[in-house]
Wavefront OBJ file of the C-alpha trace (Angstrom):
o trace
v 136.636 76.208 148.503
v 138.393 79.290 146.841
v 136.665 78.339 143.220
v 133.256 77.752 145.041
v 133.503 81.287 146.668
v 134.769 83.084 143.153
v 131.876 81.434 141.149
v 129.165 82.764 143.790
v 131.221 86.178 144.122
v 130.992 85.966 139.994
v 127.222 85.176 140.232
v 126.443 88.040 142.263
v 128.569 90.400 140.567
v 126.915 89.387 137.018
v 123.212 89.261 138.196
v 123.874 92.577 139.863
v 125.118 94.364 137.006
v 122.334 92.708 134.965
v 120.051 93.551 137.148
v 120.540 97.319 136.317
v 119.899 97.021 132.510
v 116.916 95.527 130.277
v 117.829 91.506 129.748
v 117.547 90.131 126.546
v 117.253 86.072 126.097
v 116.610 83.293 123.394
v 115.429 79.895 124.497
v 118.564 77.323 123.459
v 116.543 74.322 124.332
v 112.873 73.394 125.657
v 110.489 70.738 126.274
v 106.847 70.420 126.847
v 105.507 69.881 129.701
v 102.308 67.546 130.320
v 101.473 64.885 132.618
v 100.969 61.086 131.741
v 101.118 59.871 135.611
v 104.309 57.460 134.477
v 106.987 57.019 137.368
v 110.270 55.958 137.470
v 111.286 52.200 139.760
v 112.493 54.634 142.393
v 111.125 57.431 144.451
v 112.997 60.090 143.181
v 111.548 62.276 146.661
v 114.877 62.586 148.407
v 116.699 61.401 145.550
v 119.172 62.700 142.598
v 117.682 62.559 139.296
v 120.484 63.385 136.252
v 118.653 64.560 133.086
v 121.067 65.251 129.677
v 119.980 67.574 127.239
v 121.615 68.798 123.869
v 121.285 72.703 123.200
v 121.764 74.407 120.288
v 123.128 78.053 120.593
v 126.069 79.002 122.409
v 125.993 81.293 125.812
v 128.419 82.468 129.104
v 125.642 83.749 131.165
v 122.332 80.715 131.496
v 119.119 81.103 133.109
v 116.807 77.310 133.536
v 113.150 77.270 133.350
v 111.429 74.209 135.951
v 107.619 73.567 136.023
v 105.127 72.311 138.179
v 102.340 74.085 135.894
v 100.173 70.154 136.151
v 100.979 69.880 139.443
v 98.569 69.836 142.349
v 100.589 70.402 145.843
v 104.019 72.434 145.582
v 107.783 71.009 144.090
v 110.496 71.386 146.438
v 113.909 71.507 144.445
v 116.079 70.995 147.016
v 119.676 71.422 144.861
v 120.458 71.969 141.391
v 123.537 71.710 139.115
v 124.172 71.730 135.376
v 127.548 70.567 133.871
v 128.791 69.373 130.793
v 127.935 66.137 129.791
v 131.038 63.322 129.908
v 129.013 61.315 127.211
v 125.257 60.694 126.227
v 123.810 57.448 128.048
v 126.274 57.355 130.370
v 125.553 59.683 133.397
v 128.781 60.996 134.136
v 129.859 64.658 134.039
v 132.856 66.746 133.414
v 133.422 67.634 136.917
v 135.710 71.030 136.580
v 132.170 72.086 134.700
v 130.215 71.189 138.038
v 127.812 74.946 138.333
v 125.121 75.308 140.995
v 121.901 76.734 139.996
v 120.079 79.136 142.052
v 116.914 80.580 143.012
v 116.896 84.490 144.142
v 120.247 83.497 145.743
v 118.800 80.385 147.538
v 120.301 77.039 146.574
v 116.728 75.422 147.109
v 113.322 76.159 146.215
v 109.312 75.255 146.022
v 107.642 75.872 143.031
v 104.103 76.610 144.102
v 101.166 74.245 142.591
v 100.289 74.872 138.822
v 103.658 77.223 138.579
v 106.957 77.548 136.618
v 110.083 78.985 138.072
v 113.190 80.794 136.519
v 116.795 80.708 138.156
v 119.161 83.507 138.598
v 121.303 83.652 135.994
v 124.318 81.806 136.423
v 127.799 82.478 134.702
v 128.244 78.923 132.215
v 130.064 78.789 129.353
v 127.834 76.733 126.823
v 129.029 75.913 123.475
v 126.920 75.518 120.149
v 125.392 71.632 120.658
v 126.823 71.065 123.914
v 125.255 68.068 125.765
v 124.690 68.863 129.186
v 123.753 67.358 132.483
v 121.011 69.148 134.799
v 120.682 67.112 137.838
v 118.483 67.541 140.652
v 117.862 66.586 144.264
v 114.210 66.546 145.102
v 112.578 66.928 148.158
v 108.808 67.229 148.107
v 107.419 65.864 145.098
v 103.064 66.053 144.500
v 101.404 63.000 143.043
v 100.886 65.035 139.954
v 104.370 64.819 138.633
v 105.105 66.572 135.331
v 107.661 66.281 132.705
v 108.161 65.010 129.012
v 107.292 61.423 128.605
v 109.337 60.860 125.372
v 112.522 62.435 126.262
v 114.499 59.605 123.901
v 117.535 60.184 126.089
v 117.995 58.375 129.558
v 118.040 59.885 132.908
v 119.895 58.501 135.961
v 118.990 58.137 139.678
v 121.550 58.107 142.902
v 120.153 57.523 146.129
v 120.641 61.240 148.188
v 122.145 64.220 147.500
v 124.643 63.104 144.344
v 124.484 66.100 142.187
v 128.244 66.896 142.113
v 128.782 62.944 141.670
v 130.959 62.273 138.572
v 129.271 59.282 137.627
v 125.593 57.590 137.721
v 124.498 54.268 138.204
v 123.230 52.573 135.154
v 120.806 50.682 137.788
v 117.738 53.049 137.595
v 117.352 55.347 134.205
v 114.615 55.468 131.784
v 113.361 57.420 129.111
v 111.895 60.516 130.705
v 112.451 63.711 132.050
v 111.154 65.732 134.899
v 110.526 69.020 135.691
v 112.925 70.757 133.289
v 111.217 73.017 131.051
v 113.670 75.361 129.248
v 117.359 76.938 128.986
v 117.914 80.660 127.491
v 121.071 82.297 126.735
v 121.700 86.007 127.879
v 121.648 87.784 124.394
v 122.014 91.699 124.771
v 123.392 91.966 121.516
v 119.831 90.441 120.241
v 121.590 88.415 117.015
v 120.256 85.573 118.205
v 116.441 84.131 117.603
v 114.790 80.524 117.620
v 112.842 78.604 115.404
v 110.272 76.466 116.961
v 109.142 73.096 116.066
v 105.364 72.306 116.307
v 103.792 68.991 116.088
v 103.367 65.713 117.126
v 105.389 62.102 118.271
v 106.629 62.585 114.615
v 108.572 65.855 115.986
v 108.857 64.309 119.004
v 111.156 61.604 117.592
v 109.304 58.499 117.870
v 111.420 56.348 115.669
v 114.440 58.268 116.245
v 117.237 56.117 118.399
v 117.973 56.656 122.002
v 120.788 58.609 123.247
v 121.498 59.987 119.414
v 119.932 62.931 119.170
v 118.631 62.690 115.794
v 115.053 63.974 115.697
v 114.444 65.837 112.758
v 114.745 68.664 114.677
v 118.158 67.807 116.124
v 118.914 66.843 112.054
v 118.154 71.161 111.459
v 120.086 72.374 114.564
v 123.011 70.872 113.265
v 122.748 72.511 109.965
v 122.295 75.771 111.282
v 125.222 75.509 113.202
v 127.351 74.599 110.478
v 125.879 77.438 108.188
v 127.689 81.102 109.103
v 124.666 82.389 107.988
v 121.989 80.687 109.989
v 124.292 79.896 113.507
v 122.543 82.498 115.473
v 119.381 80.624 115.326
v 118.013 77.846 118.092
v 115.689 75.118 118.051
v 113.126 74.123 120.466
v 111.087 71.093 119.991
v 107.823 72.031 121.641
v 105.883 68.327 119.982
v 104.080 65.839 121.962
v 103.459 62.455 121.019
v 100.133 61.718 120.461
v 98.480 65.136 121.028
v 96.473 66.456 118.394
v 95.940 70.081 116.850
v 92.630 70.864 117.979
v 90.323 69.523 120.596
v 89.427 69.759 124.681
v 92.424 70.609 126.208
v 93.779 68.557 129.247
v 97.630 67.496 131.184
v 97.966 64.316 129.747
v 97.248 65.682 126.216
v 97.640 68.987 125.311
v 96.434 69.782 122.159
v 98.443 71.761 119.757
v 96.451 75.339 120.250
v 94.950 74.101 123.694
v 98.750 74.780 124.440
v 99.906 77.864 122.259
v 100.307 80.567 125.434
v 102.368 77.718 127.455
v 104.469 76.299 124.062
v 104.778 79.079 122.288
v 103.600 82.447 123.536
v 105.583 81.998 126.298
v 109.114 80.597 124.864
v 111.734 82.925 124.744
v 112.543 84.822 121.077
v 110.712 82.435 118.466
v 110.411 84.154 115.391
v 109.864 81.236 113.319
v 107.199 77.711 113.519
v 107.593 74.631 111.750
v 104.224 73.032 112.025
v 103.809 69.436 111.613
v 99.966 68.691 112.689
v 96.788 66.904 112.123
v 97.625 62.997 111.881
v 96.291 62.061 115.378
v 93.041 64.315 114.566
v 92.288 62.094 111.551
v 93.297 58.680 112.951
v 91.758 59.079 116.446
v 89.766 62.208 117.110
v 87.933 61.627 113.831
v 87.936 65.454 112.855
v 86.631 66.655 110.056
v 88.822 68.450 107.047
v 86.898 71.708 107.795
v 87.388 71.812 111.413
v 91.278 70.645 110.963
v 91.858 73.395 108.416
v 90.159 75.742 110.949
v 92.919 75.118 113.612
v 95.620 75.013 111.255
v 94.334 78.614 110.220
v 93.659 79.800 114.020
v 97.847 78.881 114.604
v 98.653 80.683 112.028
v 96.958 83.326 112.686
v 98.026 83.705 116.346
v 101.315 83.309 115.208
v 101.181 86.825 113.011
v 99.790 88.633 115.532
v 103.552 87.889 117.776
v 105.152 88.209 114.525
v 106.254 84.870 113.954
v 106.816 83.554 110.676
v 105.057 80.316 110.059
v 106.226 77.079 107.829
v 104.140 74.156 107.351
v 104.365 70.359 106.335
v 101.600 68.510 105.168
v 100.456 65.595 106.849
v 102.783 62.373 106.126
v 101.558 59.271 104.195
v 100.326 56.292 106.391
v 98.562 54.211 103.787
v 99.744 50.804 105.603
v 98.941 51.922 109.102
v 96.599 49.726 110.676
v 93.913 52.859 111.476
v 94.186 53.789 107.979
v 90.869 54.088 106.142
v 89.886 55.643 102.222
v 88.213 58.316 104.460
v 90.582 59.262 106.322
v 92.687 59.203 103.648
v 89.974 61.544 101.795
v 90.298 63.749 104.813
v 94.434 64.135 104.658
v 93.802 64.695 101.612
v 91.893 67.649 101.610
v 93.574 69.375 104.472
v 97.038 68.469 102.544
v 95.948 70.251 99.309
v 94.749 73.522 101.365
v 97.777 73.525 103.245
v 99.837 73.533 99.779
v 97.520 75.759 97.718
v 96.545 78.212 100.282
v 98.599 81.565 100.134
v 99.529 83.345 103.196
v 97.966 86.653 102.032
v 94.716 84.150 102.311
v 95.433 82.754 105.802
v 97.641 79.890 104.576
v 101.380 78.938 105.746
v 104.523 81.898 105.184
v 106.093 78.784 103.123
v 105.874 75.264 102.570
v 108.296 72.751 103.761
v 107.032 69.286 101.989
v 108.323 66.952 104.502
v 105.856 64.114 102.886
v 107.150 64.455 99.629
v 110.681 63.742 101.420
v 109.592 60.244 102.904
v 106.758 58.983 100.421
v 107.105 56.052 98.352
v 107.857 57.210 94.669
v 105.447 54.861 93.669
v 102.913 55.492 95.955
v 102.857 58.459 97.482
v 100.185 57.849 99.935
v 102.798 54.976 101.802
v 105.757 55.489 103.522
v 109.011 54.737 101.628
v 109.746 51.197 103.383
v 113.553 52.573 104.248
v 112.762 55.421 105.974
v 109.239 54.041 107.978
v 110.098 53.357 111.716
v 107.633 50.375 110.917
v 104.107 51.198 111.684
v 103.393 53.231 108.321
v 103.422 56.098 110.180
v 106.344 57.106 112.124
v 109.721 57.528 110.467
v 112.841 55.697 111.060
v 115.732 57.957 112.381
v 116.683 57.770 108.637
v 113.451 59.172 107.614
v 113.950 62.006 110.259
v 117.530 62.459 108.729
v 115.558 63.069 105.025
v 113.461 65.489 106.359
v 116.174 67.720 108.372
v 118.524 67.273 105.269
v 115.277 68.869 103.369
v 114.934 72.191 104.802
v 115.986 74.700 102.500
v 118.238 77.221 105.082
v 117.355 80.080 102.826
v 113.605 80.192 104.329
v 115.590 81.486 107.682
v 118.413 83.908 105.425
v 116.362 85.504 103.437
v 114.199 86.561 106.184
v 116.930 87.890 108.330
v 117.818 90.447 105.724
v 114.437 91.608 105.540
v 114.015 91.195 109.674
v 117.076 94.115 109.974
v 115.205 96.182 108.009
v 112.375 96.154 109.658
v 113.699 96.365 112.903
v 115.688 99.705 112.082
v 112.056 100.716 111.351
v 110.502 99.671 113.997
v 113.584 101.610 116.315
v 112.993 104.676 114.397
v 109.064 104.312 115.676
v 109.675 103.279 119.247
v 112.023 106.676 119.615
v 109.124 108.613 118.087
v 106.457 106.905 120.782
v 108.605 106.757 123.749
v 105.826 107.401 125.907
v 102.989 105.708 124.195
v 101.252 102.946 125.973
v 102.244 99.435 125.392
v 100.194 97.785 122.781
v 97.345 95.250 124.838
v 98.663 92.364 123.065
v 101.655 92.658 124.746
v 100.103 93.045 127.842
v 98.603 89.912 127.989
v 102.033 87.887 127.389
v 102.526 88.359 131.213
v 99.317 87.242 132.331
v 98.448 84.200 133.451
v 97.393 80.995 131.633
v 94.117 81.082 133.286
v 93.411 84.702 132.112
v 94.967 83.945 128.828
v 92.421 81.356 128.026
v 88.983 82.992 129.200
v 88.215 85.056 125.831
v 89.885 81.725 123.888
v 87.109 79.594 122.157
v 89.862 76.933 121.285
v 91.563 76.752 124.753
v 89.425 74.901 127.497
v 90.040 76.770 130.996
v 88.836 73.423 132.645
v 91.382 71.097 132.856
v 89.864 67.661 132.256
v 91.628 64.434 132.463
v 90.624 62.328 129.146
v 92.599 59.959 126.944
v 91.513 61.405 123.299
v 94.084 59.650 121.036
v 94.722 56.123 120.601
v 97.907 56.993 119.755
v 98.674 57.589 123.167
v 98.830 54.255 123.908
v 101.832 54.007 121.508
v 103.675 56.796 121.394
v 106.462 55.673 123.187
l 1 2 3 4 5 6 7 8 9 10 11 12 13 14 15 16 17 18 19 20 21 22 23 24 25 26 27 28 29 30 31 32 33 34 35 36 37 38 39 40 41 42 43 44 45 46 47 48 49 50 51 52 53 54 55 56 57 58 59 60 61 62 63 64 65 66 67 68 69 70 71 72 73 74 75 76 77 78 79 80 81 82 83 84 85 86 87 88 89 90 91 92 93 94 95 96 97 98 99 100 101 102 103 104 105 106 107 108 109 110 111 112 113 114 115 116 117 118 119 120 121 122 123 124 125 126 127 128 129 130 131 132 133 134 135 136 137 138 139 140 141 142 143 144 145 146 147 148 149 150 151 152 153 154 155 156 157 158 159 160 161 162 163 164 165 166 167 168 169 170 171 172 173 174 175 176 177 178 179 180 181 182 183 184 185 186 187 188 189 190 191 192 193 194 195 196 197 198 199 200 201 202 203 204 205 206 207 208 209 210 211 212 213 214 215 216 217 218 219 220 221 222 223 224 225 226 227 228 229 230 231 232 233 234 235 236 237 238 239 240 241 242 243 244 245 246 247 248 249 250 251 252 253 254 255 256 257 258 259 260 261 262 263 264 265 266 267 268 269 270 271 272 273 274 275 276 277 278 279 280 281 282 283 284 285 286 287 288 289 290 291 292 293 294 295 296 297 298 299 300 301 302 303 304 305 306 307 308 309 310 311 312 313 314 315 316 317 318 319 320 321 322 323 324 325 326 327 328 329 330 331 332 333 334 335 336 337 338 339 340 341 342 343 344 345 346 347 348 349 350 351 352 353 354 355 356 357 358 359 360 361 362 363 364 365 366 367 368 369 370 371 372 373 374 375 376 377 378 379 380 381 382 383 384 385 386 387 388 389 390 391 392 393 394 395 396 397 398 399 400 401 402 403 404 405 406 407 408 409 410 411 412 413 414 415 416 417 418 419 420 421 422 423 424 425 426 427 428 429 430 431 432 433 434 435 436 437 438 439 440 441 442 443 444 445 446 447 448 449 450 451 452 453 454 455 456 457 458 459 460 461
C-alpha cells in the first residue's frame, strides 16, 4: 500500500511540475495502426490482453499513445499497466516494475470512435532496448477493432482483470497487437531524435522469427545503441505488410502517403525516413514507373517541408517470385535507376541506402541471394534482414547531427528575434485533424473505403 500511494504521490508531483513548463518528447517505439477484422480465440471484452514490445531509447518519465482512429463505436480501457518484461514469449513480468498507466488521473478510459488517446505521464525507468509488457483490461470493445496485424511477437490473454499477474497463460496468444500505438520519452534536454522506418511487410519483418526481434529495423536500433555517437537516436517501424506507396486509401490498407499525417506527421521527433516502397505497387496494383516515381517524389517532398531528412532503398530483387513478370521487372527497373540517379537538389532521396545490392544474388542481381530469401523470392530471411541492418552506414545519422547543432543555434538566434511573429501555417496544421489534413490532399482519400488492393495481403503474415 505505502509504494502504491508514493508512486501516485510521485505521479502527481511530476505531471504537476511538468505541467508548468513546455514538454519535449521523442517517440521510443510505434506501430501502425490499421484494421484487417482478425480476432483473437477469445473475447478479449472483459479480458486481460499482455502485449511485449522492445524500445529503443532510454527514459524515467513515459507517456503511451492507444488508438481507436478505425474504430466505429468508442474503446473503453478499463486498466492499464506497463512493466518490464521477465522474457520475450513468455508473458510474465518483473513484478517490483508493475506501473499503472493513467488517463487525466483516471485509471480507466473511452477513447471516442475514430480517436487516439495519450496518458499522463508516468514516472518509469526505461532502459536503452528494454522489452516491456503493456497489458490491458478491456471493457467495451467496437466490432471495428484496430491494431497491427504482424506484430511478430506474441500476446497473452487471462480471463478478468490480470494486469498485475506475474505470469500468462500460454493457452490463448497470437501474433498481434491491439490498440497500442506509441511510447515517447520525456526529453527536455532535446538530445534525443528518431529515425523512422517506411515501407512495407519487408520492414515489417515478414521473414524475421517470432519473439527475436530482428527486423531490420530492430538489426539498426541495436547499432545505434552500441555507437556513443548515434545512442540518442530511436527507431520506429511505421511499415505495413502488404500496403503499397500510392493508391485509394482505406483501414485495412493504408497506403504509404494515404497514411503520412497519421505515420509520420504525427510521430513524435522524426528527423530522419528510411523508405523502403513500391514492390506491392508493381506486383499487385499494377502501377506504372511514372506514377510510382511520382509518390516516391510527393514523400519526399512532404518530408522537407517538416524537415526530415530522407534515405531511400531501391526496390529488392524478386526474379523467382511467382508474380514476377519481364514487365514488371522493366518497371522496378526504371523506378530503381531514378531512385539511384536522382539528386536531392532534383527531388530525389537525401542519400541512398542500397539495401538490394545487400541481398542480391552476385550472379544475378535481379534474384534474391538463396541464403538470405525467407523463401518466396521476395521476402528476406531474418538473415537477410541482419545484412541489411549490418549495411547502414551510421555516419548518414553523425554527420548530420553536427550540421543539425548548427543549424539549430541558428534557428534560436531567429526565434529570439521573432518572438512575437505568428506561427508558420504549416505548423498549424500538425494539430488539426486527419479529416482536415486530407481535404486539400490529392493523394490522401478523405473517404474511407474498405477494398482489398494487394494480393499480397493475403500473405503477408
Amino acid at each position: 500500500m505505502k509504494i502504491y500511494l508514493i508512486l501516485v504521490l510521485n505521479l502527481f508531483i511530476i505531471n504537476a511540475v511538468l505541467a508548468a513548463d513546455e514538454l519535449f518528447f521523442t517517440g521510443t517505439w510505434s506501430s501502425s495502426q490499421y484494421n484487417k477484422g482478425e480476432l483473437p480465440d477469445i473475447d478479449l471484452q472483459g479480458n486481460s490482453l499482455r502485449q511485449i514490445v522492445k524500445v529503443s531509447i532510454p527514459g524515467e518519465q513515459l507517456r503511451f499513445h492507444f488508438s481507436n482512429i478505425y474504430g466505429k463505436e468508442e474503446l473503453e480501457l478499463k486498466s492499464v499497466h506497463i512493466a518490464k518484461s521477465a522474457g520475450q514469449g513468455t508473458g510474465s513480468i518483473i513484478m517490483e516494475t508493475d506501473t499503472e498507466i493513467t488517463f487525466n488521473g483516471q485509471y480507466n478510459v473511452s477513447i471516442p470512435a475514430y480517436a487516439d488517446i495519450v496518458s499522463d505521464i508516468i514516472p518509469f525507468s526505461l532502459s536503452a532496448l528494454d522489452e516491456v509488457a503493456i497489458t490491458i483490461q478491456y471493457g467495451k470493445i467496437p466490432f471495428d477493432f484496430i491494431g497491427h496485424t504482424s506484430s511478430r511477437t506474441y500476446s497473452f490473454v487471462e480471463l478478468g482483470n490480470a494486469v498485475s499477474k506475474e505470469t500468462f497463460s500460454s493457452a490463448h496468444k497470437f501474433l498481434h497487437w491491439f490498440t497500442i500505438a506509441a511510447i515517447d520519452v520525456v526529453d527536455n534536454e532535446k538530445k534525443t531524435e528518431a529515425i523512422l522506418c517506411y515501407g512495407d511487410s519487408i520492414t515489417d519483418g515478414r521473414g524475421s522469427t517470432n519473439d527475436k526481434q530482428n527486423r531490420w529495423p530492430d538489426v539498426l536500433s541495436e547499432r545505434l545503441q552500441s555507437h556513443p555517437a548515434t545512442r540518442h537516436l530511436a527507431i520506429l517501424n511505421q511499415a505495413i505488410g502488404g500496403s503499397s506507396l500510392y493508391g485509394q486509401n482505406n483501414p485495412v490498407w493504408p497506403t504509404g502517403l494515404g497514411r503520412y499525417q497519421k505515420d509520420v506527421a504525427e510521430q513524435v521527433n522524426v528527423k530522419y525516413m528510411i523508405v523502403l516502397y513500391g514492390v506491392n505497387d508493381i506486383l499487385y496494383s499494377q502501377r506504372a514507373a511514372p506514377v510510382l516515381i511520382e509518390g516516391l517524389q510527393e514523400l519526399i517532398k512532404r518530408n522537407r517541408e517538416r524537415g526530415i531528412i530522407t534515405y531511400g532503398s531501391p526496390i529488392l530483387p524478386f526474379k523467382t517470385n511467382d508474380d514476377w513478370t519481364e514487365e514488371k521487372n522493366k518497371i522496378k527497373e526504371t523506378v530503381n535507376q531514378w531512385i539511384l540517379n536522382t539528386p536531392a537538389n532534383e527531388g530525389g532521396f537525401d542519400a541512398i541506402i542500397d539495401f538490394a545490392s545487400v541481398v542480391a544474388d552476385p550472379n544475378d542481381a535481379m534474384v534474391l541471394k538463396a541464403e538470405l530469401s525467407d523463401g518466396d523470392g521476395l521476402h528476406p530471411n531474418y538473415l537477410g534482414y541482419a545484412a541489411m541492418g549490418n549495411s547502414i552506414d551510421l555516419e548518414l545519422f553523425i554527420n548530420n547531427e553536427n550540421e543539425n547543432e548548427n543549424e539549430n543555434e541558428n534557428k534560436n538566434e531567429n526565434e529570439n528575434e521573432n518572438e512575437n511573429e505568428n506561427y508558420d501555417e504549416d505548423e498549424d496544421e500538425l494539430i488539426n485533424s486527419d479529416e482536415e489534413n486530407n481535404e486539400n490532399n490529392e493523394f490522401d482519400d478523405s473517404e474511407v473505403t474498405v477494398v482489398n488492393e494487394t494480393e499480397d495481403s493475403i500473405n503477408d503474415e
